[in-house]
Legacy VTK file of the C-alpha trace (Angstrom):
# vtk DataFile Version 3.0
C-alpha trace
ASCII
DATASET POLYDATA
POINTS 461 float
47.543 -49.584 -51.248
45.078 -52.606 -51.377
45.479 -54.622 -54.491
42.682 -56.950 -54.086
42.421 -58.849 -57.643
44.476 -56.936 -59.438
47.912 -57.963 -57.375
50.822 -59.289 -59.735
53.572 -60.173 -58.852
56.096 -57.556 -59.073
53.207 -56.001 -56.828
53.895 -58.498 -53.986
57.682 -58.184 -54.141
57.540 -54.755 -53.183
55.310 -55.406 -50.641
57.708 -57.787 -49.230
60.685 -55.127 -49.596
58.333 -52.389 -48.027
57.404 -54.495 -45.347
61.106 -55.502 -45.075
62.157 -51.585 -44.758
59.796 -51.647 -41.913
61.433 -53.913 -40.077
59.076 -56.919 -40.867
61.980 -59.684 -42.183
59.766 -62.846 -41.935
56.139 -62.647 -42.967
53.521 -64.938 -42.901
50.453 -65.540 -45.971
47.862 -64.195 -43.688
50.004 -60.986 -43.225
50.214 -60.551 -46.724
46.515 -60.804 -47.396
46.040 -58.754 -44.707
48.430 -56.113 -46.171
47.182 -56.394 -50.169
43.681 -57.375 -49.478
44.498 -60.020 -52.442
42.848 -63.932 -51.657
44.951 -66.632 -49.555
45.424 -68.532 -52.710
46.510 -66.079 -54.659
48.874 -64.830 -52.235
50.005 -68.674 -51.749
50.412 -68.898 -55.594
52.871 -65.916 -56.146
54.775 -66.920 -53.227
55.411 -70.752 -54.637
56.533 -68.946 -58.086
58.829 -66.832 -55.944
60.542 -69.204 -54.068
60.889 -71.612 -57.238
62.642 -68.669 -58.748
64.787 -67.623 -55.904
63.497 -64.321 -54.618
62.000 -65.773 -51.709
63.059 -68.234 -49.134
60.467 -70.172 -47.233
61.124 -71.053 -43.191
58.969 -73.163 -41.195
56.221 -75.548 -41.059
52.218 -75.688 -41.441
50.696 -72.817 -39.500
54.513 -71.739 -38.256
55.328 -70.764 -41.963
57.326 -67.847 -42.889
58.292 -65.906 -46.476
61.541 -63.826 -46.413
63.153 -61.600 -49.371
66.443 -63.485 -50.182
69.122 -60.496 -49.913
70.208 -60.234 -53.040
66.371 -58.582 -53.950
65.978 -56.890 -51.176
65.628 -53.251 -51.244
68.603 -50.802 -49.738
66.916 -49.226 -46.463
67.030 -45.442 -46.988
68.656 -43.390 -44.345
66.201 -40.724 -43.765
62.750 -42.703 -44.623
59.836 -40.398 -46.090
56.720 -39.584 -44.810
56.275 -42.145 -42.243
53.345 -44.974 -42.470
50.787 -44.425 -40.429
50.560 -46.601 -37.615
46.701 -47.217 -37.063
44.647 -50.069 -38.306
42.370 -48.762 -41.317
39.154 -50.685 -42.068
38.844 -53.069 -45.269
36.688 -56.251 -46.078
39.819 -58.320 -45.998
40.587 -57.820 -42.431
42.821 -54.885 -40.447
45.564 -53.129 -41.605
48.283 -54.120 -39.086
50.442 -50.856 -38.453
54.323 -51.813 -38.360
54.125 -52.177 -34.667
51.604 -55.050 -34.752
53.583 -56.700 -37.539
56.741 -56.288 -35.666
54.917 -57.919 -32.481
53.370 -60.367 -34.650
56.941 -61.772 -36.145
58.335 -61.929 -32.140
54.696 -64.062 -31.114
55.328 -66.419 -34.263
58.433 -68.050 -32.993
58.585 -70.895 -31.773
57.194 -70.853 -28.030
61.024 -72.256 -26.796
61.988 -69.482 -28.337
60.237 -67.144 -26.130
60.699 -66.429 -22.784
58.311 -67.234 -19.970
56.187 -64.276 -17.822
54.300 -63.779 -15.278
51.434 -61.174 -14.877
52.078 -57.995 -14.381
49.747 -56.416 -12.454
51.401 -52.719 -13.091
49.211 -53.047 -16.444
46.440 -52.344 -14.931
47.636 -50.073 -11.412
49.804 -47.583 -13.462
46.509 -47.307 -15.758
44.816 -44.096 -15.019
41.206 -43.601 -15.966
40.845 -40.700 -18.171
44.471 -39.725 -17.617
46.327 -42.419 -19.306
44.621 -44.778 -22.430
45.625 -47.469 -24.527
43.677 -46.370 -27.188
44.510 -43.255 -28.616
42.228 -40.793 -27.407
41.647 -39.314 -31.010
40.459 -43.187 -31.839
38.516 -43.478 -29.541
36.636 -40.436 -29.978
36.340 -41.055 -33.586
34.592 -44.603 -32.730
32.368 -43.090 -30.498
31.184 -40.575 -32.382
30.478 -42.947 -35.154
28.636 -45.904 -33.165
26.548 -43.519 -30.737
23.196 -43.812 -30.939
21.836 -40.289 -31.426
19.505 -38.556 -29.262
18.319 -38.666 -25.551
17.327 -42.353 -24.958
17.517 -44.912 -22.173
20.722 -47.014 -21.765
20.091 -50.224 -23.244
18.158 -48.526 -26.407
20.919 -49.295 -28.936
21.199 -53.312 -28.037
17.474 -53.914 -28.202
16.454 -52.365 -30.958
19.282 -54.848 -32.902
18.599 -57.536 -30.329
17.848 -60.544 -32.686
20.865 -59.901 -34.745
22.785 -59.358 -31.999
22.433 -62.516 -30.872
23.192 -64.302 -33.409
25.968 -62.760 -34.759
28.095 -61.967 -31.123
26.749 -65.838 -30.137
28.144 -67.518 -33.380
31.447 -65.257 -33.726
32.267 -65.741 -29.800
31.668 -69.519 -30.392
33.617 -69.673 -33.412
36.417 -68.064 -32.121
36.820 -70.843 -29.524
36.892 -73.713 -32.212
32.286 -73.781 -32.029
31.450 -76.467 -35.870
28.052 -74.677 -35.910
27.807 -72.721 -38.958
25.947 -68.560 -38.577
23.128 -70.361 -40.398
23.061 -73.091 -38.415
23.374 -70.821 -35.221
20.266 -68.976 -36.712
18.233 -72.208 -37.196
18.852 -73.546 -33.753
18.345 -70.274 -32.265
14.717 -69.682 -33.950
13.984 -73.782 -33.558
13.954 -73.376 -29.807
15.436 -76.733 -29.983
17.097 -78.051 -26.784
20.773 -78.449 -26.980
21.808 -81.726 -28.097
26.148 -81.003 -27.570
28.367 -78.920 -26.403
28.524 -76.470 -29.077
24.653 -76.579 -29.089
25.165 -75.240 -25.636
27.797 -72.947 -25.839
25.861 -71.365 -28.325
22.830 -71.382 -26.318
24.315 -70.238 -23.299
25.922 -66.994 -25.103
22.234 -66.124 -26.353
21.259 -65.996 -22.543
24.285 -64.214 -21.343
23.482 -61.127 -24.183
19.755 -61.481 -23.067
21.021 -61.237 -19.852
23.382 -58.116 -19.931
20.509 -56.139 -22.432
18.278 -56.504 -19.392
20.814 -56.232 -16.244
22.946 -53.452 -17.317
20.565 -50.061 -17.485
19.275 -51.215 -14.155
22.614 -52.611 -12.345
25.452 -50.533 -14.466
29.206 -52.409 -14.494
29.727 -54.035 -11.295
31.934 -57.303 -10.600
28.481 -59.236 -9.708
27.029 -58.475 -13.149
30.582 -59.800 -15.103
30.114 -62.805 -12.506
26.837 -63.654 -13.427
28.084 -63.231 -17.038
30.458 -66.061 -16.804
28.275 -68.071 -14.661
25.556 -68.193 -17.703
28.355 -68.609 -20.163
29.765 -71.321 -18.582
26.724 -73.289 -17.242
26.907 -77.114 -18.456
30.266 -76.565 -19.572
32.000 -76.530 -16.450
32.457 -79.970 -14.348
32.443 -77.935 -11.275
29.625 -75.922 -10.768
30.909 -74.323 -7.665
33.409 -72.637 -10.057
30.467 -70.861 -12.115
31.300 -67.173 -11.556
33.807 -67.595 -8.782
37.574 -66.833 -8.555
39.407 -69.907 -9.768
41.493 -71.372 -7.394
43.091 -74.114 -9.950
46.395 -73.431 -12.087
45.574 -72.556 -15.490
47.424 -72.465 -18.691
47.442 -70.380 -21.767
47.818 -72.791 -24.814
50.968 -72.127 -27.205
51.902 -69.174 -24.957
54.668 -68.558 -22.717
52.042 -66.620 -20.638
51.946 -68.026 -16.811
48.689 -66.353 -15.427
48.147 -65.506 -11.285
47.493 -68.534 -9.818
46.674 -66.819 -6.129
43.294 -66.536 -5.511
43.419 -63.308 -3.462
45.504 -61.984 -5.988
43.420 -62.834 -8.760
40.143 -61.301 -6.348
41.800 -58.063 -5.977
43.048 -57.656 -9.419
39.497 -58.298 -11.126
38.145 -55.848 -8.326
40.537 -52.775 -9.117
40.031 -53.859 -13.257
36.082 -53.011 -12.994
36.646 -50.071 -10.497
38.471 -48.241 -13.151
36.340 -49.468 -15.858
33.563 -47.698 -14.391
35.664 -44.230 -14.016
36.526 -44.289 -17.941
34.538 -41.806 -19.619
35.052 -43.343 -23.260
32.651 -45.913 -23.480
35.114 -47.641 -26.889
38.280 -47.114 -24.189
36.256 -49.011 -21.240
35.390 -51.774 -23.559
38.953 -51.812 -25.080
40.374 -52.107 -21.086
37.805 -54.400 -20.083
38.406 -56.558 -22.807
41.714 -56.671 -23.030
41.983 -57.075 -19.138
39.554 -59.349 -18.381
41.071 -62.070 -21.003
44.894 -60.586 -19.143
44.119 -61.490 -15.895
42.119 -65.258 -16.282
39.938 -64.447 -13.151
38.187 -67.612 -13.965
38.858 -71.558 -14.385
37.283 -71.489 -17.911
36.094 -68.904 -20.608
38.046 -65.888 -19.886
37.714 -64.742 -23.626
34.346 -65.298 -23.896
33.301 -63.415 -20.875
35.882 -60.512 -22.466
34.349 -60.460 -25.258
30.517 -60.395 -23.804
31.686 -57.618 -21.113
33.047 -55.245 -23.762
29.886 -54.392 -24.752
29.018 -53.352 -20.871
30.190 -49.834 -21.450
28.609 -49.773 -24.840
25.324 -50.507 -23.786
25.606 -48.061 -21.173
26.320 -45.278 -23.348
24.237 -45.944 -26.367
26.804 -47.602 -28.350
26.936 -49.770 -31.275
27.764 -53.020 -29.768
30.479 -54.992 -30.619
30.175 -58.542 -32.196
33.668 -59.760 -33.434
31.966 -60.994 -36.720
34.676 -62.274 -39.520
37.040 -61.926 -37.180
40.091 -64.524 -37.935
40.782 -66.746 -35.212
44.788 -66.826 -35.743
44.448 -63.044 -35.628
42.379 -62.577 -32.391
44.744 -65.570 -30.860
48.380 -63.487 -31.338
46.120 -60.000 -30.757
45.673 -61.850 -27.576
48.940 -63.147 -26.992
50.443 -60.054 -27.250
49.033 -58.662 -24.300
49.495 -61.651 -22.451
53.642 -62.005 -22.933
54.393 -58.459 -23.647
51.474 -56.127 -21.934
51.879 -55.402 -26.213
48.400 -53.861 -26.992
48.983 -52.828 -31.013
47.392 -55.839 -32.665
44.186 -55.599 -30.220
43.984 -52.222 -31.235
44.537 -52.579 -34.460
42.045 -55.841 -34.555
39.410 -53.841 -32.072
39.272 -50.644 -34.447
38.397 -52.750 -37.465
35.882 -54.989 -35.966
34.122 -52.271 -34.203
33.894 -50.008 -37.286
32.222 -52.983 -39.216
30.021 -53.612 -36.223
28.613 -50.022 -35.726
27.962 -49.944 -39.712
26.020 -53.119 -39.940
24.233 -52.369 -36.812
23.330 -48.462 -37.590
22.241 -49.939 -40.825
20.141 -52.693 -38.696
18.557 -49.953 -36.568
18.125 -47.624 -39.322
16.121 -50.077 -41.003
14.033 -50.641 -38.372
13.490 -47.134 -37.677
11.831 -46.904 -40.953
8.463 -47.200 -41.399
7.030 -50.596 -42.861
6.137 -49.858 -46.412
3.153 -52.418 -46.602
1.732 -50.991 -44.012
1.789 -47.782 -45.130
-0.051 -48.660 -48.636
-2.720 -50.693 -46.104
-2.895 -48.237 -43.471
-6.591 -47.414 -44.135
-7.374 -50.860 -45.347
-5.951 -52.711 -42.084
-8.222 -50.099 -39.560
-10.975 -50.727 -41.707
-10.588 -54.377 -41.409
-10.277 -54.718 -37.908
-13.248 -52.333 -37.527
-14.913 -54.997 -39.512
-13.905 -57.953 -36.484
-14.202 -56.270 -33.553
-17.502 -53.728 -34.232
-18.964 -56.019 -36.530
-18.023 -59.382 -35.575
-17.681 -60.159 -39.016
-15.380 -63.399 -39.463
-11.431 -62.074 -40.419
-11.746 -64.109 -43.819
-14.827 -62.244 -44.673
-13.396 -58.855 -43.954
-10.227 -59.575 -45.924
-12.055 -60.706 -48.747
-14.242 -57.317 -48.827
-11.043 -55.149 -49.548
-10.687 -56.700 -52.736
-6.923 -56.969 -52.317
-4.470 -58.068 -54.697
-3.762 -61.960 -54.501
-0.152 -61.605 -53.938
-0.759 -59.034 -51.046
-3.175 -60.905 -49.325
-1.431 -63.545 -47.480
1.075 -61.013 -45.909
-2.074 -58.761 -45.099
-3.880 -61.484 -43.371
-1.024 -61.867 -41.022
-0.371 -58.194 -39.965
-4.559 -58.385 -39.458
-3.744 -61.609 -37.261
-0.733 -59.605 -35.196
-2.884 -56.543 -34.761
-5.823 -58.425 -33.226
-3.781 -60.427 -30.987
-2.230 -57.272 -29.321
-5.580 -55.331 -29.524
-6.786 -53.912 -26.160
-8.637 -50.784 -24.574
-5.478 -48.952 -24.135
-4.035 -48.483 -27.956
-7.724 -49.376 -29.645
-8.128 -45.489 -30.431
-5.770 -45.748 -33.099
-8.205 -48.045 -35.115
-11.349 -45.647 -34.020
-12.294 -48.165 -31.966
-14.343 -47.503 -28.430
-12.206 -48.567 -25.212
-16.287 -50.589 -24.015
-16.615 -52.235 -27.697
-12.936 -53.640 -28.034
-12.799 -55.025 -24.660
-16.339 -56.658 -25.153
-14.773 -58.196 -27.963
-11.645 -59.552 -25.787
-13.904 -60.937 -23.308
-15.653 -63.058 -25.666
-12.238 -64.561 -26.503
-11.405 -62.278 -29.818
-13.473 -64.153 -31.858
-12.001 -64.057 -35.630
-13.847 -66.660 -36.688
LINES 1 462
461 0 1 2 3 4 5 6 7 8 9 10 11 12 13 14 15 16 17 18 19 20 21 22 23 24 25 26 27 28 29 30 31 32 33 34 35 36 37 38 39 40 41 42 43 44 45 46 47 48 49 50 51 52 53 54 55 56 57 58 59 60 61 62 63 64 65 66 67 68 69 70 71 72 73 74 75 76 77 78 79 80 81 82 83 84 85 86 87 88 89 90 91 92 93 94 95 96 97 98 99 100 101 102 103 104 105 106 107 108 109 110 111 112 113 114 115 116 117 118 119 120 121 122 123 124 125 126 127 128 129 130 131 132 133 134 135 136 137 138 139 140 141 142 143 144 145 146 147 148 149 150 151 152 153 154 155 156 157 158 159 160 161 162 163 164 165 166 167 168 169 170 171 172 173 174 175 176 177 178 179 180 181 182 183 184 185 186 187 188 189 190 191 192 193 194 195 196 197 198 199 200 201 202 203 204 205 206 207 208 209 210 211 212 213 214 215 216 217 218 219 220 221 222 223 224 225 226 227 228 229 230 231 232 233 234 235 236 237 238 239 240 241 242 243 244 245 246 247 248 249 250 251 252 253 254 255 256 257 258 259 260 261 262 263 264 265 266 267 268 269 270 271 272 273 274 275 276 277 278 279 280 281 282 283 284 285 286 287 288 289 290 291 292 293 294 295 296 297 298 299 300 301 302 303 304 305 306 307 308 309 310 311 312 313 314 315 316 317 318 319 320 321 322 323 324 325 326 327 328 329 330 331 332 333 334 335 336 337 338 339 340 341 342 343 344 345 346 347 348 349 350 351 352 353 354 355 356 357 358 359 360 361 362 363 364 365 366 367 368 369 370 371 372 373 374 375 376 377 378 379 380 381 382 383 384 385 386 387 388 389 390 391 392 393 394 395 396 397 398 399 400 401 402 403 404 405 406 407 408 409 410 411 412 413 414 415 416 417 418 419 420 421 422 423 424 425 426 427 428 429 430 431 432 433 434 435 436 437 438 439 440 441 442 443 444 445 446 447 448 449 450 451 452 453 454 455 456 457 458 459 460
């Protein structure tokens, strides 16, 4: 049940006792926002009147803090439990539903990392995975999700990410950024993006640099497909500036790396790491689910740290591979919360554990494919002001080009309504700049006249 504003609480002591049932002992705020859909401070409130009055017991420090029902309230676990909870992330504006799996695998990440024991890759992850045989999505998820984000009817690969381009880019550039600690605002993202400004820092240029690698991938992948190249190139453009080393811009790293506040000790053999990022895009490019290749390739990619730096980011840019290939909504890990994507991570990375990425990956994609189906939808619709000017705008550019009569002059003859003018005058200006011999028909316009006209420099004037 999600409480939103309305949680009391009595409300968020059963929570605690259901989530206890479950197996869920120690919780965290941000779990039970997630779970109520209620606001961090009013979740923090309730939880300081609990633990004044004894119910609750509070562990830990800062970011490491932990809530747990004091015994005495909490509830007797039944023998035979009802119907049981489902286990699949559902969608809300608060963030994903984590089943009882991801908030059992959340509790083990959330101890302290002494607590937890060191491991090494496992490369049986990926070689026991086979394509279309075994998943790690459920296959019922995944065809739900690709049934809702496909772009319908026969079209080009590639269709779905241009015709949302210029969102895309902002939103998949900022969120990508932001999850690896980028200050730039979305607005301010949007304003240096439009500015053309040159970058002036290093989040300037992160930014900047995940604008080209989308540009990139929109253009390279309906001609190229997947391919290990491509994903190289991918990091190369990500990375460029950001790297000392520019020598290690889309090449196999052959320096140690380390996973912050994980236990996780990645390959460190070259070869190893070479074969491994091979065999992960080989079977990538056998899945027939586009939402299960971007689930492996994400998840895999970020596993295996084929790279010195910016192993997310290239995950997160190369899920949307397989997307684009098939026509998909594309995926831009908007709102997601960085703590979140961090243990959804870690997860896979110490226990090959997969539920919170799913659970994380089925929310963000469903609120990606209905803000962009709403994005593409809108521009699928016809422009209403040029409908209502449709006969006034071919009239006008008759006017220019047949007439040579000065664009002012021509505007002014339509008698148009002040407020409608200005906008007018600019779709007049757009039209005549793209005029030529090959779409002048449309405006009843002779393919001899209209390029007459273009030779003598499109004189508007």
């Amino acid at each position: 049940m999600r409480y939103n504003d309305r949680l009391t609480v009595a409300d968020l002591l059963q929570v605690m006792a259901d989530m206890t049932v479950a197996g869920n002992e120690f919780v965290s705020s941000s779990q039970l926002v997630g779970v109520t859909g209620s606001s961090k401070d009013a979740i923090k409130r309730m939880l300081a009147k609990l633990v004044l009055s004894g119910h609750v017991e509070i562990t830990g420090k800062a970011r490491a803090t932990r809530y747990r029902l004091l015994a005495s309230n909490a509830p007797v676990v039944p023998e035979q439990p009802a119907t049981p909870k489902p286990t699949s992330a559902i969608s809300t504006d608060a963030g994903p539903r984590w089943s009882a799996a991801s908030l059992q695998l959340r509790q083990q990440l959330t101890r302290p990392v002494m607590a937890r024991t060191p491991v090494t890759y496992r490369r049986e992850f990926v070689d026991n995975y086979k394509p279309n045989e075994t998943f790690l999505l459920t296959p019922e998820l995944a065809e739900e999700l690709a049934g809702l984000g496909h772009l319908t009817g026969r079209f080009p690969a590639g269709t779905f990410a241009r015709k949302v381009l210029e969102q895309l880019l902002i939103d998949l550039s900022w969120s990508s950024s932001h999850l690896e600690g980028n200050r730039y605002t979305l607005p301010d993202t949007e304003k240096l993006f439009k500015s053309g400004a040159a970058a002036t820092d290093s989040d300037a240029i992160m930014l900047l640099n995940h604008k080209a690698a989308i540009e990139f991938i929109v253009e390279a992948v309906p001609l190229q497909g997947l391919n290990a190249r491509l994903v190289c190139n991918v990091h190369a453009i990500l990375m460029h500036d950001l790297l000392v080393d520019a020598t290690s811009l889309g090449t196999i790293r052959t320096q140690v790396v380390n996973i912050s506040g994980s236990t996780y000790i990645p390959p460190q053999v070259p070869a190893v790491l070479e074969e491994m990022f091979e065999r992960i895009i080989v079977k990538a490019q056998r899945i027939k689910n586009p939402l299960e290749a971007a689930f492996f390739l994400w998840v895999n990619l970020a596993y295996l740290q084929t790279f010195e730096d910016g192993n997310k980011r290239v995950s997160r840019i190369a899920a949307n591979i397989p997307l684009m290939l098939y026509n998909q909504a594309p995926l831009s890990f908007l709102d997601v919360d960085r703590e979140d994507y961090a243990l959804a991570m870690m997860g896979v990375y110490e226990a090959c554990d997969v539920s919170m990425a799913i659970d994380l990956f089925e929310w963000t994609y469903r609120r990606s494919q209905t803000k962009y189906a709403a994005v593409a939808g809108a521009l699928d619709a016809p422009d209403p002001f040029r409908v209502k000017y449709r006969d006034a705008l071919s009239e006008a550019v008759g006017a220019v080009v047949r007439r040579r009569q000065p664009m002012e002059e021509a505007i002014a003859a339509l008698d148009l309504p002040a407020e409608d003018a200005p906008r007018f005058q600019e779709l007049l200006a757009q039209e005549l700049n793209i005029l030529a011999d090959f779409n002048c028909a449309r405006y009843r316009l002779g393919m001899k006249e209209t390029q007459a006209w273009i030779d003598e420099g499109r004189p508007i004037r």
